[in-house]
Each structure stands twice: as structure tokens, then as C-alpha cells.
N, C-alpha and C positions, 0 to 999 in steps of 0.2 A: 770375885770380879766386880769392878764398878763401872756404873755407866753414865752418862749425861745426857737427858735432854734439853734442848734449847727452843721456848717456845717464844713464836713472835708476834705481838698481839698488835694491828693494824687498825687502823679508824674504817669505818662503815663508805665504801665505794660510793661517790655521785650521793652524798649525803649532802638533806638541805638543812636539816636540824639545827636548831638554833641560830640560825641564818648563815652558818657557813657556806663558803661559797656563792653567795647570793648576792646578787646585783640591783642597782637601783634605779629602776626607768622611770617612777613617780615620785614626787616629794612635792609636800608645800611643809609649812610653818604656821603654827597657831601656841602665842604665847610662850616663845622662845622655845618649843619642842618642834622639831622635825620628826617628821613622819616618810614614810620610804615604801615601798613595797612593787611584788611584779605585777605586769599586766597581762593577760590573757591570752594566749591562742588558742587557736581553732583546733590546732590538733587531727585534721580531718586531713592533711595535705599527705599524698602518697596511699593513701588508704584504700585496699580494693572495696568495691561495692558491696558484699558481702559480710564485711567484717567491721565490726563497730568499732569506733574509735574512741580512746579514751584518754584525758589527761592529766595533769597530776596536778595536786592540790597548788602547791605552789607558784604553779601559771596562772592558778584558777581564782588568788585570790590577793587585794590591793590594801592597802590598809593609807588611810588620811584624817585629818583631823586630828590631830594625838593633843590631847586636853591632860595637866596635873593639874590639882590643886593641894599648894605643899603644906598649906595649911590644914587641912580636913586629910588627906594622905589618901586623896582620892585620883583615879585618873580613867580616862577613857579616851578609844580611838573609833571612828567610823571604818567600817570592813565593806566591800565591796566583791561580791561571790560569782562569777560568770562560768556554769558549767560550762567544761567545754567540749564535753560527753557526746559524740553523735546518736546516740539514741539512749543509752540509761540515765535516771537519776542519779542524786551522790549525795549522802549526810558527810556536813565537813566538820571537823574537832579541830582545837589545837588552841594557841595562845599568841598573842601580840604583847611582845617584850618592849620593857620601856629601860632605855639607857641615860645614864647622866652625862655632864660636862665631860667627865672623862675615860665614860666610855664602858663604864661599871653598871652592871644591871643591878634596878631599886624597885621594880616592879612587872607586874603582867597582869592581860588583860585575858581570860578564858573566850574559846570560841568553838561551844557545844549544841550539838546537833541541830548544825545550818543543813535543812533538805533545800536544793536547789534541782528543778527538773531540768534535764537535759536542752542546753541551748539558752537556759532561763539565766537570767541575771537578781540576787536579791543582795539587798544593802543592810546594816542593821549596824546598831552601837554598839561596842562591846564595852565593860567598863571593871576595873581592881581597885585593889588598897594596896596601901603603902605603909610601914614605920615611919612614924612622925618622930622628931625630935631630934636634939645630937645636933651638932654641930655641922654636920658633913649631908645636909639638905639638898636634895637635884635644886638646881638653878636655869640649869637648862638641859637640851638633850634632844634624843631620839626615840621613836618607836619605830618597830618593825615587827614583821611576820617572824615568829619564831619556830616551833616545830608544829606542822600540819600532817592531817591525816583526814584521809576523802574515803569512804566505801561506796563504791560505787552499786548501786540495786540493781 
């Protein structure tokens, strides 16, 4: 007797990983890169009194300033972290991806253990390398939040 399974393998539900699904309510330009990212809620709206509110990295974190330099193969963004925790801290991980003219990622910028206390707002650089050389050099582009991950204490 023969049998068959047929299994079906689906992408991850309400996934923001590598900016899927992700919107872009900020943006400036600095030397022909665009930079993007979300902004904050409070996260507290509906919440009984009782119960702490908490919310996810991806609201909680802005990215601006996206700097290359295609010659040193160097790059960096300004990160902007707004717990938005009604009463715990949060250390945040993750990375700010840098895209080209067409759309193709050439770089990241790591974003390791930001402690931000509950309600608190903190700012910092984050900064990567790049392959130099070759013909096919970013010119221009984008940065954005890429995949985030907040543990709340």
C-alpha cells in the first residue's frame, strides 16, 4: 500500500522581518540615500489598569540619517529607540539594511543591546561595511529597519 503526504509550508503570520509589510511614515535623504522607518506608539490605548502594556520593536524604533561611503565601503544610520513599555524595560537587537538604486541589498548596519527604560526615548549610530569594488557600486538608495527583536525585562 502507498501513501502520500502533502505538506504546505507558509511564511510567518504578521511578520515584519526584513521589512516585509512595513510602512513608511519617516524619511529624509542624506547623500543620495533615503532612510525610512516607523514611529512610535504608546501602546497603552485600551489597556486595563492592572495589566502592563507592551509593544513591539518595530513601532518602537525610527531609523534616519543613512550615510555610505562607496569608497571606504563604509555606511551608517542614526536609530532613534522610544520604549513604549508602560512599566518594563526592553534591550532591542536587530539590524538596519541598506538597499541600492535597484532595490538590491549591499549592506547592514547591527543594532545590539539598546537597554531603553520604559517610556524612555535613547538615540545612537549604528554603523557596517560593505564590498568595495566591481562595477555594480550603490549610487544611491535606501535604509531601513530590518529584522528587530525587543526582550522586554
Amino acid at each position: 500500500m502507498a501513501g502520500f503526504v502533502i505538506v504546505t509550508l507558509t511564511g510567518a503570520r504578521h511578520s515584519h522581518g526584513g521589512g516585509c509589510g512595513h510602512h513608511d511614515s519617516n524619511s529624509s535623504t542624506s547623500g543620495g540615500y533615503r532612510s525610512s522607518g516607523s514611529t512610535t506608539g504608546s501602546g497603552t490605548s485600551g489597556s486595563s489598569p492592572t495589566a502592563a502594556a507592551t509593544t513591539s520593536p518595530e513601532s518602537d524604533i525610527s531609523v534616519s540619517d543613512c550615510k555610505v561611503d562607496v569608497a571606504g565601503g563604509k555606511l551608517s544610520a542614526r536609530i532613534r529607540v522610544t520604549n513604549g513599555n508602560s512599566v518594563s524595560a526592553a534591550t532591542y537587537n536587530g539590524t538596519v539594511e541598506f538597499t541600492d538604486q535597484t532595490g538590491s541589498a549591499f549592506g547592514s548596519a547591527p543594532i545590539s543591546q539598546l537597554r531603553v527604560p520604559a517610556h524612555e526615548t535613547r538615540s545612537t549610530q549604528v554603523s557596517g561595511t560593505f564590498i568595495t569594488g566591481g562595477s555594480n557600486q550603490p549610487q544611491s538608495g535606501r535604509c531601513k529597519l530590518g529584522q528587530a527583536w525587543k526582550a522586554n525585562m
